[in-house]
C-alpha positions in Angstrom: 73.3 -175.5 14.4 72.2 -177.9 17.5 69.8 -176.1 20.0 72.6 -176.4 22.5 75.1 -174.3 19.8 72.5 -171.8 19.4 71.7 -171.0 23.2 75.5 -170.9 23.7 75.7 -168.7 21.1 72.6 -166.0 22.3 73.9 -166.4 25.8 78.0 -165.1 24.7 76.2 -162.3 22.3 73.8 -161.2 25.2 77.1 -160.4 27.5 78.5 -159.4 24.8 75.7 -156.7 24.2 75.7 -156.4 28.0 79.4 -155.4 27.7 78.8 -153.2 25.0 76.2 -151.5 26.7 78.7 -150.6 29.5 80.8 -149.3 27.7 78.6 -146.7 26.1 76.7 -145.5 29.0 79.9 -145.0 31.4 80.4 -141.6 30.1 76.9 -140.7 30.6 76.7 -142.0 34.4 80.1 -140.5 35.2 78.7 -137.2 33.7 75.2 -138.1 36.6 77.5 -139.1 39.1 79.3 -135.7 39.0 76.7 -133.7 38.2 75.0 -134.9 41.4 78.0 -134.3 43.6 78.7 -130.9 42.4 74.4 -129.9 42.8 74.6 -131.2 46.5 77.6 -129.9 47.3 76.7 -127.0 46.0 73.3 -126.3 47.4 75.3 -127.3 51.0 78.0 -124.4 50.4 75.2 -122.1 49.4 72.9 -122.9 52.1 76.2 -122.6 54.8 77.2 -119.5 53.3 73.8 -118.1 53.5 72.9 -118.4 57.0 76.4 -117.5 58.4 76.1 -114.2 56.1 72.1 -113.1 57.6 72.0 -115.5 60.5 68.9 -117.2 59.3 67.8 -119.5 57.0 66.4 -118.5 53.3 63.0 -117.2 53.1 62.0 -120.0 50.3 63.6 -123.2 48.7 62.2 -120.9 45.8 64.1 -117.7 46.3 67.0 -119.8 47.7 67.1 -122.3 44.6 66.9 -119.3 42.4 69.6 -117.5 43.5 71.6 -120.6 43.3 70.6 -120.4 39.4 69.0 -124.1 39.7 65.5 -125.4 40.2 63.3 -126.3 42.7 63.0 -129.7 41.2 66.7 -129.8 41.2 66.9 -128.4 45.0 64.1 -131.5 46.4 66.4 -134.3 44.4 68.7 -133.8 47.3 67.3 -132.4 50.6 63.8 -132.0 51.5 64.3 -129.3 53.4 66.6 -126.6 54.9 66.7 -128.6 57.9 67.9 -131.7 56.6 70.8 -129.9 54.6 72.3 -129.2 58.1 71.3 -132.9 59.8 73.1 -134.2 56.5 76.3 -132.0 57.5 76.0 -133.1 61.0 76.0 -136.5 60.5 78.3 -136.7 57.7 81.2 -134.9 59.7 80.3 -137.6 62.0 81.0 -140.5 59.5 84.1 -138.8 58.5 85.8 -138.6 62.2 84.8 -142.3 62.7 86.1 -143.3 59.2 89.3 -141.5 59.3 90.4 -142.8 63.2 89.4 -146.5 61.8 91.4 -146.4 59.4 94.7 -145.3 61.4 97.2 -148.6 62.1 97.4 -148.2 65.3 93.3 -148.6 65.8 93.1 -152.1 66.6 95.8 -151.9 69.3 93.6 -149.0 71.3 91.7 -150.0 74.2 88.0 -149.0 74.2 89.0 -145.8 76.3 91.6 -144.5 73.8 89.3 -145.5 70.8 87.0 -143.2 73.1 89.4 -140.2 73.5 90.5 -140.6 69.5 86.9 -139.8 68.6 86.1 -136.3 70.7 90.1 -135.1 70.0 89.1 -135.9 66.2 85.8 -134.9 65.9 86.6 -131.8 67.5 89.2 -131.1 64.8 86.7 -131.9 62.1 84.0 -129.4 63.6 86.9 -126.8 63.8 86.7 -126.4 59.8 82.8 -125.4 60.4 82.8 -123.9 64.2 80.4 -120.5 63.1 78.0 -123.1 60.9 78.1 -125.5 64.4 77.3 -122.6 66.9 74.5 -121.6 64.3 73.0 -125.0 64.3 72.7 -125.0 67.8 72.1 -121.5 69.1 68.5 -121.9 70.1 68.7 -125.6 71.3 67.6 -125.9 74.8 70.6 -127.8 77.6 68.4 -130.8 78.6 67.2 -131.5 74.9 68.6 -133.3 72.1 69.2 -130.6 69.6 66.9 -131.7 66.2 69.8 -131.2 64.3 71.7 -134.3 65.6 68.8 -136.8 65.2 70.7 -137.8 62.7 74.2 -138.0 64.7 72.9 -139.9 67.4 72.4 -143.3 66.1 75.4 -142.8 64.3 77.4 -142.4 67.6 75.5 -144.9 69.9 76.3 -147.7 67.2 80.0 -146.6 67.1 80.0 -146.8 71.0 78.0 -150.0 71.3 80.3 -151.5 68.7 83.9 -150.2 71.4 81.9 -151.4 74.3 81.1 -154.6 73.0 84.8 -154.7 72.6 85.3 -153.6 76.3 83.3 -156.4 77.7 84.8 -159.2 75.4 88.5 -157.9 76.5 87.4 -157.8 80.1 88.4 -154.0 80.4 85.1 -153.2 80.9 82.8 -154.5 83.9 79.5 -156.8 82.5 77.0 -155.5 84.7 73.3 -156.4 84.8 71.0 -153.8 84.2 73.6 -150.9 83.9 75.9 -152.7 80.7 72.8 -151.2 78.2 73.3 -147.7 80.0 77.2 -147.3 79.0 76.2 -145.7 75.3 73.9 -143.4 77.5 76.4 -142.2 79.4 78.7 -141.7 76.3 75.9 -140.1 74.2 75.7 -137.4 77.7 79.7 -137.1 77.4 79.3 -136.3 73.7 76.7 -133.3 74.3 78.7 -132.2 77.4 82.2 -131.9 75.5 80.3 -130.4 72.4 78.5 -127.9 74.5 82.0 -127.0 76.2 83.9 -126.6 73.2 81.1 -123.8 71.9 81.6 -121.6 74.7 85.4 -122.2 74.8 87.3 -119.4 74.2 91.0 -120.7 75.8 94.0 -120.3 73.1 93.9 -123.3 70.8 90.8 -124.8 72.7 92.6 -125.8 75.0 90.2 -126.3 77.7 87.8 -128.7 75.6 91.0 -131.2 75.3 91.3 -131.1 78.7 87.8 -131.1 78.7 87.7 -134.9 76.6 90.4 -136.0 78.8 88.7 -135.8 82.1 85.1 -136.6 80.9 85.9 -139.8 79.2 88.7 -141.2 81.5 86.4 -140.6 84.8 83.6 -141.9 82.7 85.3 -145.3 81.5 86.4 -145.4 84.8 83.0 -145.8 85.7 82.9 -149.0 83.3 85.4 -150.5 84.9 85.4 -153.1 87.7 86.0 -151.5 90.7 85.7 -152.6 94.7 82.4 -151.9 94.3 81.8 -154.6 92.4 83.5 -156.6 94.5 81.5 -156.1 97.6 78.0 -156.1 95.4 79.3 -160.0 93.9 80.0 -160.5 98.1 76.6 -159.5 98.8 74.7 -161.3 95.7 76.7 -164.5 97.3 76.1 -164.0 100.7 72.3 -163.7 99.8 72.7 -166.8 97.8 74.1 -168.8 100.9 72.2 -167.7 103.7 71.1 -171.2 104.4 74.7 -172.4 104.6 75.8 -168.9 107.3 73.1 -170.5 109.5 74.5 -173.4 109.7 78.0 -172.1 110.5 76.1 -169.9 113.4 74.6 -172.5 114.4 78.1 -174.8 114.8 79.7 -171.8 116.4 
């Protein structure tokens, strides 16, 4: 056999072996993959249920992990900490609102505002499945803070709203404005702690008053974004400034 034949030969046995190899371990990493799922999700259902039942969290990952019947070892594999168990829930009903309106077939039509108003009407349906976990998480935040618990949401939400403003400008339905363009996520991150705060303290039929709430918040706000007469006069001005050599000319002809 020529050295060519023989590292032809190694090369379609080690893919074969490669193959092989595949083959045997998929049971085993479907078995991990599952196993992993069900400890997470399980240590999340355990932790929610806990602190909605004494309205605080567990004493211990120890007594917490115990009672859960798994280890502490097992517990630290997927959260290092109480707190990050309810960041993790935070951000991932955040991911799910974004993914599921994306994924609509109408989504690309939207304009930036109705891409806007699809979010808050969804989210708040998604938070509506875990409104007594939600008014836990943020019953001692302080109104002019960022809650801790939405560290995680934040970036999540100002790259989704960079990513429709973005769109905005390139459309033209929203105004390019120096200085204030970078401030427009700002303004929506504001929006998003206003209408969350609102809905919390809603008590209307249906929460009602939260979708009117969205409704008014976001439209005014986009309105904001938009070119307006205002605009108009400041570009006057910008040119007027620009010119003033040629006005004194024209005064000067007069």
């Amino acid at each position: 056999m020529s050295s060519i034949a023989l590292f032809m030969f190694l090369r379609r046995l080690a893919a074969k072996l490669t193959e092989i190899s595949k083959e045997l371990n998929a049971p085993y990493l479907r078995y991990i993959n599952k196993y992993n799922m069900a400890t997470s999700q399980q240590i999340r259902n355990g932790y929610v249920d806990y602190v909605l039942t004494h309205d605080e969290k567990p004493k211990s990952v120890y007594t917490f992990a115990k009672k859960l019947k798994i280890t502490e070892v097992e517990f630290y594999q997927f959260f290092a900490s109480f707190e990050s168990i309810e960041k993790t829930i935070w951000a991932d009903s955040t991911i799910e609102t974004i993914d599921t309106i994306q994924q609509q077939e109408v989504w690309t039509q939207y304009s930036s505002r109705d891409k806007m108003l699809a979010f808050f009407y969804s989210y708040v349906e998604v938070l509506k499945r875990q409104r007594s976990f939600v008014i836990y998480t943020l019953k001692d935040h302080k109104q002019l803070a960022t809650p801790t618990v939405l560290s995680g949401v934040q970036p999540i939400f100002e790259n989704f709203a960079t990513n429709i403003i973005n769109e905005g400008l390139e459309s033209g339905e929203l105004a390019d404005r120096k200085f204030l363009t970078k401030r427009y996520k700002d303004a929506l991150w504001v929006q998003f702690a206003f209408i969350l705060n609102f809905w919390i303290t809603d008590d209307s039929d249906g929460f009602e008053k939260t979708d009117e709430a969205i409704e008014r918040g976001i439209n005014v706000t986009f309105d904001l974004f938009q070119r307006s007469p205002l605009d108009n006069l400041f570009e006057y001005g910008k040119f007027l400034s620009r010119n003033g050599k040629l006005q004194e000319k024209m005064r000067y002809r007069a």
